[in-house]
C-alpha positions in Angstrom: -80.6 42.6 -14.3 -82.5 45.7 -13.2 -82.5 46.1 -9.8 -86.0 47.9 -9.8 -88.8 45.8 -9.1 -92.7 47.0 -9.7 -95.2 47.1 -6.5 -98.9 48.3 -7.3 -97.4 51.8 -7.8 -94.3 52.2 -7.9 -91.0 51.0 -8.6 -88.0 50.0 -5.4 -84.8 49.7 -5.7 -84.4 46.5 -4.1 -80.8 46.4 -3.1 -80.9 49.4 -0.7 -83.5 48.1 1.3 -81.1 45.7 3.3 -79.3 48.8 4.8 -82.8 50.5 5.9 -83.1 52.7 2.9 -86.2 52.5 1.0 -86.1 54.2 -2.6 -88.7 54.2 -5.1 -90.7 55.9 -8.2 -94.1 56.0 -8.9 -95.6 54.4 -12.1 -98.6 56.3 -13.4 -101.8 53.4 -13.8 -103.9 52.7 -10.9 -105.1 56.5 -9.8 -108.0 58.7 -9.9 -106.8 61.7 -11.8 -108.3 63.1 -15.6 -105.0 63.8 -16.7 -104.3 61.6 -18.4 -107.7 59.5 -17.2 -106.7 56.7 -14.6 -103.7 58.5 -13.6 -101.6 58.2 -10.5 -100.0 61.3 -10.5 -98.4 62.6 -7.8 -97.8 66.7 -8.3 -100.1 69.3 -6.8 -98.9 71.6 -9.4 -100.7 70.6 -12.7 -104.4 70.6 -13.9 -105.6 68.0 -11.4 -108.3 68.2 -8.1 -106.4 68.3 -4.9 -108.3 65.7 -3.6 -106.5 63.1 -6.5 -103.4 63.8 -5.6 -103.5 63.3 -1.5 -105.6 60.3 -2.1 -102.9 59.0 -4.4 -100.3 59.9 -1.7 -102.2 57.8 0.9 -101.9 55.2 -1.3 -98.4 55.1 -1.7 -97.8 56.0 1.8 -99.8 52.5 2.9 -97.7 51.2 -0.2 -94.2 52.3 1.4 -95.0 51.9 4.8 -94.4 55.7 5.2 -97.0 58.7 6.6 -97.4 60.9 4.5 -96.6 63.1 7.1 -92.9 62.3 7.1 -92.8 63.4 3.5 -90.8 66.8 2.6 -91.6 68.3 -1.4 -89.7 71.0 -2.5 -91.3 73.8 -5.3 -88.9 72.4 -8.4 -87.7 75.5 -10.4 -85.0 73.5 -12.7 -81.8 75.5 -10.9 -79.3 73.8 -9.1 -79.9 75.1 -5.2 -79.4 72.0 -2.6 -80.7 72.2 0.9 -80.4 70.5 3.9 -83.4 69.2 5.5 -84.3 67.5 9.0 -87.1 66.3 10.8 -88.4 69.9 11.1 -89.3 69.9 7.6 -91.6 66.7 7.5 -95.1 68.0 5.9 -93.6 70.7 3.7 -95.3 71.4 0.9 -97.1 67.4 1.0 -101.2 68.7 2.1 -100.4 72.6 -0.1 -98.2 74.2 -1.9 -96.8 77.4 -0.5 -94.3 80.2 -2.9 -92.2 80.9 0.7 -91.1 77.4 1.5 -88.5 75.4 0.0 -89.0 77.5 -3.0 -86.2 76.9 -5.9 -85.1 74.1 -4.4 -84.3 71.0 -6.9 -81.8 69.1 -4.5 -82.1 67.7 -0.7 -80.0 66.0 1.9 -81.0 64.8 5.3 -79.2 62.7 8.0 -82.6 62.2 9.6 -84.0 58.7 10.0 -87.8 58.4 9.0 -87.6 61.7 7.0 -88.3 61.2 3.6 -87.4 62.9 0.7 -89.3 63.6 -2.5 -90.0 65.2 -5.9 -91.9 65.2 -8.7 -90.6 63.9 -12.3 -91.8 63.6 -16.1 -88.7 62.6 -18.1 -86.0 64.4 -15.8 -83.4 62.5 -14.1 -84.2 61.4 -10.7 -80.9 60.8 -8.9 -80.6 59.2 -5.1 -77.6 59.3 -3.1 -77.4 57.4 0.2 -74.7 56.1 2.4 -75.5 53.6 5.5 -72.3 54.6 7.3 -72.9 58.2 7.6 -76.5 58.3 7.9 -76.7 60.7 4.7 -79.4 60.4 2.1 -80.1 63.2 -0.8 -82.4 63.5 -4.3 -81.7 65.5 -7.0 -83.9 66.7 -10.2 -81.7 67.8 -12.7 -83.3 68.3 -16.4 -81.2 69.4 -19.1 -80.8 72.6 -17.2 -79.9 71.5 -13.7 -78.0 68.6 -15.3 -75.7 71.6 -17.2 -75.4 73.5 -14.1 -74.2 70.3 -12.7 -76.6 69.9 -9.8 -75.1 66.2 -9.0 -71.9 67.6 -7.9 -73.5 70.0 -5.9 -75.4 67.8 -3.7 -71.8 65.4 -3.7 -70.0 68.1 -2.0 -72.2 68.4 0.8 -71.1 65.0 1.8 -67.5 65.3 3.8 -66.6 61.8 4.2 -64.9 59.5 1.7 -66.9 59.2 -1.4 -65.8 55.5 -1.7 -69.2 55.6 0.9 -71.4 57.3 -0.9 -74.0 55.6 -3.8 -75.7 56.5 -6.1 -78.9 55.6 -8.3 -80.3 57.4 -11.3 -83.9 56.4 -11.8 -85.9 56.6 -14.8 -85.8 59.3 -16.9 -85.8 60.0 -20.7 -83.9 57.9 -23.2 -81.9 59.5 -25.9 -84.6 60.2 -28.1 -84.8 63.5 -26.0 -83.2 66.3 -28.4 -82.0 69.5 -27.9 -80.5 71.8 -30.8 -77.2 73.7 -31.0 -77.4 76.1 -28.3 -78.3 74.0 -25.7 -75.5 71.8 -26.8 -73.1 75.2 -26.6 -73.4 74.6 -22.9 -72.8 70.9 -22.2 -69.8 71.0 -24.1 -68.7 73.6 -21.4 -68.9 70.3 -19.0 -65.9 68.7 -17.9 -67.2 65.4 -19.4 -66.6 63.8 -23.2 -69.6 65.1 -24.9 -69.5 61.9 -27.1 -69.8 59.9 -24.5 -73.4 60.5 -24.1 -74.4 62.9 -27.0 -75.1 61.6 -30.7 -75.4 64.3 -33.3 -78.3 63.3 -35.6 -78.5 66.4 -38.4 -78.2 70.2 -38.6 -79.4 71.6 -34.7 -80.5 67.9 -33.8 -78.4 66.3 -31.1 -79.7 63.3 -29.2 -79.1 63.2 -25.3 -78.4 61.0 -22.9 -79.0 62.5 -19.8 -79.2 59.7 -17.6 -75.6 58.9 -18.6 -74.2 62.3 -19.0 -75.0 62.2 -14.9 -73.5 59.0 -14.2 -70.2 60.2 -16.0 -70.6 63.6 -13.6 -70.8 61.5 -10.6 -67.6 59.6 -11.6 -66.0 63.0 -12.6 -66.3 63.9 -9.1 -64.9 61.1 -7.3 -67.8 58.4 -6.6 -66.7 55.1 -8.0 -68.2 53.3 -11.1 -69.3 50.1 -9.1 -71.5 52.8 -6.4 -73.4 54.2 -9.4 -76.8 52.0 -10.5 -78.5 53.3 -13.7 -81.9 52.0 -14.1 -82.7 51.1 -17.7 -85.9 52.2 -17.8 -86.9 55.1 -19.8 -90.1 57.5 -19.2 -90.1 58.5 -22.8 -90.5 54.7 -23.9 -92.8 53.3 -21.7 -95.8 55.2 -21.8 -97.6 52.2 -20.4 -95.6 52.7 -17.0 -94.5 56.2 -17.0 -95.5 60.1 -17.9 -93.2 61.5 -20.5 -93.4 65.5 -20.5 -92.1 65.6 -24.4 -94.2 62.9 -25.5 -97.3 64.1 -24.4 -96.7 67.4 -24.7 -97.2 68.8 -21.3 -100.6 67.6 -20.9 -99.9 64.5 -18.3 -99.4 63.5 -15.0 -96.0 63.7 -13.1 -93.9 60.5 -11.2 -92.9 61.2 -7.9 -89.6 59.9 -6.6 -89.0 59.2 -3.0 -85.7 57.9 -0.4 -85.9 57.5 3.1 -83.6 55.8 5.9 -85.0 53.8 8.7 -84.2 54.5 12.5 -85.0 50.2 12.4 -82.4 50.0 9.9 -80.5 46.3 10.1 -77.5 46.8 8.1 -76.1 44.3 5.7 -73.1 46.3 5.4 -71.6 49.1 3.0 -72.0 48.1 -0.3 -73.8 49.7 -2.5 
């Protein structure tokens, strides 16, 4: 059963929310934005008016129960830098962008309550990591480049506790239809994971990639147990109703932002994940 259930705009992971953890996506109908017409997006980066894009995060922020003002956004350069961020941070980067703060960053952890974390997404795999017992929460964007570079693992070793603790949820992203061609597939086969597991050669320099799986198989690499990973089934490339796809349209849409935050009125219903 997938464990994501739709709200006006946006998708929650249900099950986290009994440990104070509140973990969505956005969907794209229901906004103000041009591009495409009608759409919710969420990035401050892309052909769209300023004012769209904070009136869409008041929405979500009313949606979530969450100021905006609570909200940290990184500038997303597809490496594989991680960061730490507290309560210092909130605001970053939510009202304008700036080149000199958070810059490059495409991974964040926080043991702050009521801080939360977020970034923007159009087929890339959004991946959560929380853990009620330690407090811990982190987001990761890794795309074919930060998934290679194996961005996952490093936002796993900043956790020091038992990684029996830690869990993990890869949010929608692009199904296999996603392609890339023989030199791209040069470096996943330099990962320490079966390539057959999760890519499917379809002709001469056309191999289809599952990058939502490719992660999960990192994550279980590096020590976090099967039954602590959740994989969403829903793919950005295949629901264009629901999502923006990046490949699809070509470049010329809107962009999904993905969001995890911990309660200091957290009631915990234990450690599972």
């Amino acid at each position: 059963m997938e464990a994501f259930v739709q709200y006006p705009h946006h998708l929650s992971y249900e099950p986290a929310k009994a440990d104070g953890i509140n973990l969505g996506f956005t969907t794209r109908q229901g906004g103000q934005s041009a591009y495409p017409k009608g759409a919710f997006n969420m990035a401050r980066y892309i052909d769209d008016e300023m004012s769209n894009v904070t009136q869409h995060q008041q929405i979500l922020a009313r949606e979530i129960g969450i100021p905006r003002e609570q909200w940290v956004f990184p500038i997303q350069t597809h490496g594989h830098q991680v960061v730490e961020v507290t309560a210092n941070d909130r605001g970053k980067n939510i009202d304008v962008l700036s080149d000199d703060v958070l810059y490059g960053v495409d991974g964040m952890y926080t043991h702050d309550s009521d801080t939360v974390l977020t970034m923007c997404y159009a087929d890339c795999v959004p991946i959560y990591f929380y853990s009620p017992k330690h407090h811990f929460i982190g987001l990761v964007h890794a795309g074919w480049r930060g998934t290679v570079q194996q961005i996952a693992y490093e936002l796993i070793r900043q956790f020091p506790h038992d990684l029996s603790d830690l869990c993990v949820v890869i949010g929608p992203a692009t199904s296999n239809s996603y392609e890339i061609n023989d030199d791209i597939l040069a470096h996943f086969k330099q990962l320490p994971i079966a390539i057959t597991d999760y890519i499917e050669t379809r002709g001469d320099n056309r191999h289809g990639i599952d990058l939502k799986r490719a992660n999960e198989l990192l994550c279980m690499h590096y020590g976090i147990p099967q039954a602590n990973i959740y994989t969403t089934l829903h793919a950005t490339s295949e629901e264009l109703e629901r999502f923006f796809s990046y490949r699809v349209e070509c470049g010329k849409t809107g962009r999904m932002l993905a969001f995890i935050s911990q309660s200091s009125e957290r009631e915990l219903n234990g450690d599972d994940c």
